[in-house]
C-alpha positions as CSV (number, residue, x, y, z in Angstrom):
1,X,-38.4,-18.9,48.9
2,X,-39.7,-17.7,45.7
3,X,-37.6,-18.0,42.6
4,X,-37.9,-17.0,38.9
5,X,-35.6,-18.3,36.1
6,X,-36.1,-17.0,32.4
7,X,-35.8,-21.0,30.4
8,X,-36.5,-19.5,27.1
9,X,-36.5,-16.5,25.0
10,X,-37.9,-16.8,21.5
11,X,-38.2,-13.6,19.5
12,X,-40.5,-14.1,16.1
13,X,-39.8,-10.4,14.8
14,X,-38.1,-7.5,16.5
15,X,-36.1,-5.3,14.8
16,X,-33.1,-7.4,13.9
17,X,-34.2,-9.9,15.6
18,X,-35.3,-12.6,13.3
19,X,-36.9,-16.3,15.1
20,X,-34.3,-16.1,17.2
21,X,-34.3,-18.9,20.2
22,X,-32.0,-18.9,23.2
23,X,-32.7,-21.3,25.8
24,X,-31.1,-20.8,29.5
25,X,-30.7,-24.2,31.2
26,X,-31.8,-23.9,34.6
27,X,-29.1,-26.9,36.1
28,X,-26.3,-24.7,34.8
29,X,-24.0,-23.7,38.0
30,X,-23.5,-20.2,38.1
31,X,-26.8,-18.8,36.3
32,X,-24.7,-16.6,34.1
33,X,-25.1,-16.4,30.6
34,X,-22.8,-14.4,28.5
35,X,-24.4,-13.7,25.2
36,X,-22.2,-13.0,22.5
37,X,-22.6,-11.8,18.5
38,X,-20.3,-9.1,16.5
39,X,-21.9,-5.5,16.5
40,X,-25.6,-5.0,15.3
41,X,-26.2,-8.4,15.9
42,X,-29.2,-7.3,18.1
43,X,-27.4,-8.6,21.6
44,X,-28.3,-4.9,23.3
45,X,-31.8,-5.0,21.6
46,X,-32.7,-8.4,23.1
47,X,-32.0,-7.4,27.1
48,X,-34.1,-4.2,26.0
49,X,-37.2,-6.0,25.0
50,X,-36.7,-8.8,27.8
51,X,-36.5,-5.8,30.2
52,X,-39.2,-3.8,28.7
53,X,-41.8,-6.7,28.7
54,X,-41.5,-7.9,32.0
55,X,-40.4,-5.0,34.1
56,X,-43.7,-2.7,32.5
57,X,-46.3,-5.5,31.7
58,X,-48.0,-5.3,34.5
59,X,-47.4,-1.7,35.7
60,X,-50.3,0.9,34.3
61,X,-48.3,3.7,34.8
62,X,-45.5,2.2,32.5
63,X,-47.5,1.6,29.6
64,X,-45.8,4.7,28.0
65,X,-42.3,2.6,27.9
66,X,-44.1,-0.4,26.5
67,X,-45.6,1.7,24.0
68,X,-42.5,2.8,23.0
69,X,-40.9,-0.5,22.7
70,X,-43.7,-1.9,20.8
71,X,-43.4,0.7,18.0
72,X,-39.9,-0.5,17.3
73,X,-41.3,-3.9,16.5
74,X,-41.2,-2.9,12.9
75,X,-37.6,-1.7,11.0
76,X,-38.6,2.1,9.7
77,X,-39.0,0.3,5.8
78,X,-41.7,-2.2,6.9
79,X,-44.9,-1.5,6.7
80,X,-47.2,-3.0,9.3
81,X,-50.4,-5.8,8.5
82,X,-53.4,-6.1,9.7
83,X,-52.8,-8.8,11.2
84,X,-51.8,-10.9,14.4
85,X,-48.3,-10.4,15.0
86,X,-46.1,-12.1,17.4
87,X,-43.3,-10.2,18.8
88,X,-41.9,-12.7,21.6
89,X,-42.7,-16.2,23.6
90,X,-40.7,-16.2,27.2
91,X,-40.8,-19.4,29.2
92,X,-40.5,-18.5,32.8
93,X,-39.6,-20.5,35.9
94,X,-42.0,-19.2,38.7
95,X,-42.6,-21.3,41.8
96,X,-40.5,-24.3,40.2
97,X,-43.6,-24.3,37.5
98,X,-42.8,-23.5,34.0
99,X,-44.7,-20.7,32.6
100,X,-44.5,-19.8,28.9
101,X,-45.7,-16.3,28.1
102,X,-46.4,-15.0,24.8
103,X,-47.0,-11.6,24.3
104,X,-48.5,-10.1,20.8
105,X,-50.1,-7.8,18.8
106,X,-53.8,-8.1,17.6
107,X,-56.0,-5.3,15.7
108,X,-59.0,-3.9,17.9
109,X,-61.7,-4.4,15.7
110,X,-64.7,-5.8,17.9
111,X,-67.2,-3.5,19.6
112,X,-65.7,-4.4,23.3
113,X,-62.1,-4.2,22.3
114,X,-62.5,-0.6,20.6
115,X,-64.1,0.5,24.5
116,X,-61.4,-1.0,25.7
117,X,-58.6,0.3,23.6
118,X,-60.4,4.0,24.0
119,X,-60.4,3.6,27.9
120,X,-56.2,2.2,27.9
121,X,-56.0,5.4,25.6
122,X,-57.4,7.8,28.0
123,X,-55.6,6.3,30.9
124,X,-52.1,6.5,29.2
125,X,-53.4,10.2,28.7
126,X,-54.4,11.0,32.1
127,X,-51.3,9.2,33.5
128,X,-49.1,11.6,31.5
129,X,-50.6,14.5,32.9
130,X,-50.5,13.3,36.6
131,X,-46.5,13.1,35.9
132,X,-46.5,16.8,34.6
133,X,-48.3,17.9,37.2
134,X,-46.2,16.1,39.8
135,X,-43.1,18.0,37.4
136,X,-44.3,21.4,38.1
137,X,-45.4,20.9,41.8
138,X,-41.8,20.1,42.2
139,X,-40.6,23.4,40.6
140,X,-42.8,25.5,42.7
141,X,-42.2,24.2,45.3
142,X,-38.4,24.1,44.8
143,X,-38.4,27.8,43.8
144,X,-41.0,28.8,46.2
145,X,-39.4,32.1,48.4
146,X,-39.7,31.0,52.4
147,X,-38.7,34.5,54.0
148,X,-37.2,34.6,57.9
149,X,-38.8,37.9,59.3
150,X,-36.1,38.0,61.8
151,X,-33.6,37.6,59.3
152,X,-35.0,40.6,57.3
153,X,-35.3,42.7,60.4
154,X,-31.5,41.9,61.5
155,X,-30.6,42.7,58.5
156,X,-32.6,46.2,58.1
157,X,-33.1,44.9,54.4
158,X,-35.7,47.9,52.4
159,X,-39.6,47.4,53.3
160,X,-40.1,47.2,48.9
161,X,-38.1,44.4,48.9
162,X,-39.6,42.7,51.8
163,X,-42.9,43.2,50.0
164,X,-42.1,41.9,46.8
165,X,-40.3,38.5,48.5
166,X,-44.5,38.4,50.2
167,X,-46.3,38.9,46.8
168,X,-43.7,36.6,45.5
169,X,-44.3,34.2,48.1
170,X,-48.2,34.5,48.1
171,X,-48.2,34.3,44.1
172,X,-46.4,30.5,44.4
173,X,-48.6,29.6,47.1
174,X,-52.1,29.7,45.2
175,X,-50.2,28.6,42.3
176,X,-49.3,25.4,44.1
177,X,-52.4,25.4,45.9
178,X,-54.3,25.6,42.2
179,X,-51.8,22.5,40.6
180,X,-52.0,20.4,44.0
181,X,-56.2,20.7,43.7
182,X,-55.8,19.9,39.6
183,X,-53.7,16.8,40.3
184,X,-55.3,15.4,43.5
185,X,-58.4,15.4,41.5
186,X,-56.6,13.9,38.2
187,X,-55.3,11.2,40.9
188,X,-59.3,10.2,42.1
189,X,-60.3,9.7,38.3
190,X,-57.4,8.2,37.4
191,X,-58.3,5.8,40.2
192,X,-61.9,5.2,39.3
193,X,-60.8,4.6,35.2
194,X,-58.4,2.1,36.8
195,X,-60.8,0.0,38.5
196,X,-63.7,0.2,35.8
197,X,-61.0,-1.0,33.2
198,X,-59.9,-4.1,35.5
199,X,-63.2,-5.3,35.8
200,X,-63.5,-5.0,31.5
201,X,-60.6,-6.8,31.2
202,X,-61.4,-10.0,33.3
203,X,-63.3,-11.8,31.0
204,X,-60.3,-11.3,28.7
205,X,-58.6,-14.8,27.6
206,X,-55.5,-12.8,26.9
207,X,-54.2,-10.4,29.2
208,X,-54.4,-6.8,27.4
209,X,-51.6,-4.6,28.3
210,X,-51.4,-1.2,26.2
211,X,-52.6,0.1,23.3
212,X,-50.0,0.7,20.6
213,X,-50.2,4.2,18.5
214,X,-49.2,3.6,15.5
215,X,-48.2,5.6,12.8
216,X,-51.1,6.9,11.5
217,X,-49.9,5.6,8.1
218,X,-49.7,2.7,9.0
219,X,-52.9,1.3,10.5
220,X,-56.9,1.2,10.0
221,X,-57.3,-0.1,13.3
222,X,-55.6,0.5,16.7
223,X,-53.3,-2.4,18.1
224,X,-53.4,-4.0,21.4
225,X,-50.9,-5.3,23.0
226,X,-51.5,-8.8,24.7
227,X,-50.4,-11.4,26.6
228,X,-51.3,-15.0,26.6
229,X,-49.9,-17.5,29.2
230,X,-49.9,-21.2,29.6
231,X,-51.4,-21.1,33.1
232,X,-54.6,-20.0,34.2
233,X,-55.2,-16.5,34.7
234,X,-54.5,-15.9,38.9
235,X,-51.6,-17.4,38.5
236,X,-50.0,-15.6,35.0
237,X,-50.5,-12.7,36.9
238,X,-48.9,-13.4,39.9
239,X,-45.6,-14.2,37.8
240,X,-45.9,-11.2,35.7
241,X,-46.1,-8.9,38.5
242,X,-43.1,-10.8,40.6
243,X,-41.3,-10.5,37.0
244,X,-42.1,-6.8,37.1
245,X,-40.0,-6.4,40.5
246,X,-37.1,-8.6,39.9
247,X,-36.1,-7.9,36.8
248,X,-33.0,-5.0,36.2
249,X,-31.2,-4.0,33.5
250,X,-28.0,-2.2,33.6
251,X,-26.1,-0.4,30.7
252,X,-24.0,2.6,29.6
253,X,-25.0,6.2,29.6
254,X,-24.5,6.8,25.8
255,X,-26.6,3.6,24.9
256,X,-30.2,4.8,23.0
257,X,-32.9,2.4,24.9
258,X,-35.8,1.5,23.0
259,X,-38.2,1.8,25.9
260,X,-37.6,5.5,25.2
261,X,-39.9,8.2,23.5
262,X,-38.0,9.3,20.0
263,X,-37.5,12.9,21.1
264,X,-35.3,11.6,24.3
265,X,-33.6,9.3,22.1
266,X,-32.5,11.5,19.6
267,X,-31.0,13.7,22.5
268,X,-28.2,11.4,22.3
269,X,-27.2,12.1,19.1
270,X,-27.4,16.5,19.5
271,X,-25.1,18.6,21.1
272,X,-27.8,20.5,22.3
273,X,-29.4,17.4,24.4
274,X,-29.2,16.5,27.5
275,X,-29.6,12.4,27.2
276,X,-28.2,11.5,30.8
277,X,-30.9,14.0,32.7
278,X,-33.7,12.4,30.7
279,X,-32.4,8.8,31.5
280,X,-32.5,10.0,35.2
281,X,-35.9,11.2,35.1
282,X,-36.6,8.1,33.2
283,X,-34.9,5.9,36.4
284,X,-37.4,7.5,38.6
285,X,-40.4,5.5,36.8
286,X,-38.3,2.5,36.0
287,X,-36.9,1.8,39.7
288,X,-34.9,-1.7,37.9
289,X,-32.9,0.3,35.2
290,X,-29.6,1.3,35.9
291,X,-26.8,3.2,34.0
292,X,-23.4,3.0,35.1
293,X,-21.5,5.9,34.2
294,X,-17.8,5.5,34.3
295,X,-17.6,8.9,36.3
296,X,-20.9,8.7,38.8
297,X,-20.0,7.4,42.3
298,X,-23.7,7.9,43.2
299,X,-24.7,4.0,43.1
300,X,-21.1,3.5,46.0
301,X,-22.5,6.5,47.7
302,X,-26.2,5.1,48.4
303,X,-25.0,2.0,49.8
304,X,-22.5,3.8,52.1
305,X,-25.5,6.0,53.2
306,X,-28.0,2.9,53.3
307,X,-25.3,1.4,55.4
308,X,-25.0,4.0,57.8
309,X,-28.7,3.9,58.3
310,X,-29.2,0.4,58.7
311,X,-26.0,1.0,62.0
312,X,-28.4,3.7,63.6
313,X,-31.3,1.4,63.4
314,X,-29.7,-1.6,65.1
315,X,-28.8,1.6,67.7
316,X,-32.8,1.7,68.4
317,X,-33.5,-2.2,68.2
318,X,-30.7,-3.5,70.3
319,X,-28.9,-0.3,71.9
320,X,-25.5,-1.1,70.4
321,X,-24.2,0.8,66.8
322,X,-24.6,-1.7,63.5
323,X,-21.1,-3.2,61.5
324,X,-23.0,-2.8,58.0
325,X,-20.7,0.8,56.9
326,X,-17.4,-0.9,58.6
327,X,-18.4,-4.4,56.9
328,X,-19.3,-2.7,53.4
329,X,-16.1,-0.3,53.5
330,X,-13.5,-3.4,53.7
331,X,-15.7,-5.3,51.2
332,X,-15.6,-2.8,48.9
333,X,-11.1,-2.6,50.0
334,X,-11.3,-6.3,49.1
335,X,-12.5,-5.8,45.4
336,X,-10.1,-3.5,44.6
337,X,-7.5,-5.6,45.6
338,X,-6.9,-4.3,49.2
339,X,-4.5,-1.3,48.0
340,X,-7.7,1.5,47.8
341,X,-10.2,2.0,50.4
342,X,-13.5,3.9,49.7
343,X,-15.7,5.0,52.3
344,X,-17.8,8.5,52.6
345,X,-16.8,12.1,53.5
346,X,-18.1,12.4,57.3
347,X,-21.2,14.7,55.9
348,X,-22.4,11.8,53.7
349,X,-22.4,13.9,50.7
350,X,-19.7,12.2,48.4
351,X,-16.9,9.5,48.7
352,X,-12.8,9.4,49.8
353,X,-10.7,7.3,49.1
354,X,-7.5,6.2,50.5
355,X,-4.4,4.7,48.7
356,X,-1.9,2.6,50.6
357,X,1.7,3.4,50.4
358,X,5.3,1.5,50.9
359,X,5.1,2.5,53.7
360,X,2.1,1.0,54.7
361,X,0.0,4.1,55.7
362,X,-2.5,5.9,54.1
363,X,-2.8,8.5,51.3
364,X,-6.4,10.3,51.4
365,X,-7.3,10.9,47.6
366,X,-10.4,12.2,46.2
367,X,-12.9,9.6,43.9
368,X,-10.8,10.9,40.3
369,X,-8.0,9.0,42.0
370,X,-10.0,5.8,40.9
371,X,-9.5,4.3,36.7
372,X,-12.6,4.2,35.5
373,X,-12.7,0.0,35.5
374,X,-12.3,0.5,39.5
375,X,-15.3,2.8,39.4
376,X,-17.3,0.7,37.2
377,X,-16.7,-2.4,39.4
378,X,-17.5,-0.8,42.8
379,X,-20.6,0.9,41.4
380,X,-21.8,-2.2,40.2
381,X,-21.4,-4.2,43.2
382,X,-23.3,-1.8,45.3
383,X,-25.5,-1.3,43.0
384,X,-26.8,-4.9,43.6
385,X,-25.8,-5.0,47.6
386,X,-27.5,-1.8,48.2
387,X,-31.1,-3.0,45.9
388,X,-30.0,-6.3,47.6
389,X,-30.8,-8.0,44.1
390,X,-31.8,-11.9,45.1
391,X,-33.5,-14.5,43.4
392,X,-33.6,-11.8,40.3
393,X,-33.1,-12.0,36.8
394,X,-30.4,-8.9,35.8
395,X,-29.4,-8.0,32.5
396,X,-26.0,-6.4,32.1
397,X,-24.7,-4.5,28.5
398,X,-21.5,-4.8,27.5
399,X,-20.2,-5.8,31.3
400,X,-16.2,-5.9,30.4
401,X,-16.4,-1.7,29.3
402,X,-13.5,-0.1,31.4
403,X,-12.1,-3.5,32.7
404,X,-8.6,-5.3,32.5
405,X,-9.1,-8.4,31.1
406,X,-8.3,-10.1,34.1
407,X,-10.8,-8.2,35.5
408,X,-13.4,-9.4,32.8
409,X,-12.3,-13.2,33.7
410,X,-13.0,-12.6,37.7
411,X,-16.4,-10.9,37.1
412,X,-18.1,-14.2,36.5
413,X,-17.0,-15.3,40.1
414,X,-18.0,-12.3,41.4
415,X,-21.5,-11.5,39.9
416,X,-21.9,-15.2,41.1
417,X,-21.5,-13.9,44.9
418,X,-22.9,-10.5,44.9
419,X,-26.2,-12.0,44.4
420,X,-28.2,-14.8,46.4
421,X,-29.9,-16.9,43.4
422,X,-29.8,-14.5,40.7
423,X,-29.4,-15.1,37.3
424,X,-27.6,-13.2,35.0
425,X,-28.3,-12.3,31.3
426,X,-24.6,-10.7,29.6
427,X,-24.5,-9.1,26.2
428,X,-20.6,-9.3,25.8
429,X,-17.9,-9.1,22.8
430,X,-15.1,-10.2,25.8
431,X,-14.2,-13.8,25.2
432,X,-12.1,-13.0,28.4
433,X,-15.3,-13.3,30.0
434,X,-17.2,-16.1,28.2
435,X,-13.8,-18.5,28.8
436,X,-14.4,-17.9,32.5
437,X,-17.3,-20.4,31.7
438,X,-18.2,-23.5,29.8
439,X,-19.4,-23.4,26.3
440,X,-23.2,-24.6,27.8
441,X,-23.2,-21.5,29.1
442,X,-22.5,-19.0,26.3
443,X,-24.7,-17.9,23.6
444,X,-24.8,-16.7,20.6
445,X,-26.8,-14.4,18.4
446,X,-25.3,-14.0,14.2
447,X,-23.5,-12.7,13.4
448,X,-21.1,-14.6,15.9
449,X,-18.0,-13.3,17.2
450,X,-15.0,-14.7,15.7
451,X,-12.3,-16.5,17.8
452,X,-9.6,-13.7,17.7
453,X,-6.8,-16.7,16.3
454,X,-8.8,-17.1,13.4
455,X,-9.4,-13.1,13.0
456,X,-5.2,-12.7,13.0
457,X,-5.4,-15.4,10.5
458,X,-7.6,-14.1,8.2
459,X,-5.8,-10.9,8.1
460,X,-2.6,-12.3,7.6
461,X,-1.4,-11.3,11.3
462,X,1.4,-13.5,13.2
463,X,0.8,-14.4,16.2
């Protein structure tokens, strides 16, 4: 069974992030780290990058999100060198072999590298264009008129009209026909770039994996990004692209991700933007990142529907119906303390729920009959059991949002059951949560949080 623990994280320079080191003993029972530090301590910034550097790394078409990332390395008043610069060392645990991974940026000033930054370049390009090709091939597709002649004739509807839904209809047709040519052709270059630039980058010692655009201020040469590993080459690889599939990040809605492009980011902060449809056209190219919203059933609505389908296969392989819906609805009854039962409306197309009453029957309610912290928890949990997240390294923000304390104490035990050999990566302010563990287990960036006894005491605040 193949397993990957992160051992070590040290960040040289990132933002807030100052030679920051936080080692993740791999003997610790459960694998859950809480990570603490008061606000702006860089707690959300550090699953980011961790996130960001292993889940895009080795993934051409997510060079874009490393790119991004990469130009955060920098605060907005520093000024970049010419210059080697390190950005982060990760120690990984990859077929019970440690691994340490450095990843950094280096100036393209050689004859080779400048070919190689200028083929990475138009790759990026070319790679942006397949996607907004794809885009509009969806649109015209999804507005394209499909006309029922029998239909129009039943309903004696005027021959002008009927004409115009055919020119209509023709006119989307060549237009799709004319985008589908343009991107299948994009598709066979892209392809052929692809192949010529893995062969130019084998006889590199360090793995290049983007090239960084900088602001044009700021540079006389382009930056690569690189990685350098403590194994040999075959091998490096093999972890990074393993690290690329089972690592996941989850976090709120209305948190700005540095992965992102400016523009998106700032959609956040107008009343004009629309920052949760770009995050989930941004979930479609990073299949790990998750955002739980505190009113989105979705995530308990795909494992109900992934359940259901995994019953009607065991119908074909063995002739009998499947238990996975029946065993998921009562698991799902169980961790809402066996009061609320949530299971999906017969056309699979959103969730009930049912409340138990004195009288020990049932109460059908709709999903606004659940507090946001019972959302939170459900969506989370089949989140993971409907990925089915094993032997994965997952990176949660701010985990205890929306939950009774209580709750925040019992989510230790049952992150540690949702998933076979995982370990987990917390960026928490709950001390709810980090008691639920021993002190090996919690870290802490600085600012540290304060003990809440010594904050009343400070203020002057009986207890």
């Amino acid at each position: 069974m193949t397993m990957m623990r992160l051992l070590k994280i040290h960040v040289h320079a990132y933002r807030c992030l100052r030679d920051v080191t936080i080692s993740f003993e791999p003997d610790i029972k459960p694998q859950i780290f809480p990570i603490g530090g008061e606000n702006g301590s860089g707690k959300s910034t550090l699953l980011q990058l961790i996130f960001a550097l292993l889940h895009c790394s080795r993934h051409p078409e997510r060079r874009d999100f490393l790119n991004h990332t990469i130009k955060h390395t920098k605060m907005p008043y520093e000024k970049w060198e010419v210059t080697r610069i390190c950005i982060a060392k990760m120690e990984l645990l990859y077929q019970n072999q440690p691994i340490e991974f450095e990843f950094f940026l280096a100036p393209l000033r050689k004859d080779h590298e400048v070919e190689i930054g200028k083929m990475m370049k138009t790759v990026t390009a070319k790679r942006r264009k397949c996607r907004e090709l794809k885009t509009v091939l969806q649109k015209v597709q999804h507005s394209s008129t499909v006309i029922d002649l029998e239909d129009i004739r039943n309903a004696n509807r005027n021959p002008l009209e009927v004409l115009t839904f055919l020119f209509q209809s023709e006119a989307d047709r060549q237009s799709y026909e004319k985008i589908a040519e343009e991107f299948r052709q994009l598709k066979e270059d892209l392809e052929s770039l692809e192949n010529e630039l893995g062969q130019r980058l084998e006889p590199f010692k360090s793995l290049p994996l983007n090239v960084v655009e900088l602001p044009a201020e700021d540079k006389n040469y382009d930056y690569g990004l690189f990685c350098q590993a403590s194994c040999d080459d075959p091998l490096a690889k093999e972890a990074l692209n393993y690290a690329g599939e089972h690592v996941f990040l989850a976090g709120q809605p209305t948190q700005p991700y540095l992965f992102l492009e400016d523009d998106t980011i700032q959609k956040l902060f107008k009343s004009e933007g629309n920052y949760e449809k770009s995050l989930e056209e941004v979930r479609e190219l990073l299949p790990n990142f998750y955002n739980y919203s505190p009113f989105s059933v979705l995530k308990i609505l795909e494992a109900l529907q992934d359940a259901r389908d995994r019953d009607f296969q065991e119908v074909n392989k063995t002739g009998s119906y499947g238990n996975a819906y029946n065993s998921l609805v009562k698991e799902l009854k169980t961790l809402l303390g066996e009061e609320k039962e949530i299971s999906a409306t017969p056309k699979m197309d959103s969730v009930t729920v049912r409340c138990k009453t004195a009288g020990n029957t049932y109460l059908n309610l709709g999903p606004e009959n659940l507090s946001h912290g019972e959302i939170k928890r459900a969506s989370l949990y089949s989140w993971i059991r409907h990925r089915e997240i094993n032997n994965a390294i997952v990176l949660i923000d701010e985990i205890e949002n929306g939950l009774h304390p209580d709750w925040q104490y019992e989510i230790v035990r049952e992150l540690a059951s949702w998933g076979e050999n995982n370990q987990y990566l917390l960026a928490t302010h709950s001390f709810y949560l980090c008691e639920a563990l021993t002190p090996r287990h919690v870290k802490e960036l600085e600012p540290r949080l304060a003990d809440p006894a010594a904050k009343r005491k400070e203020h002057g605040i009986d207890a």
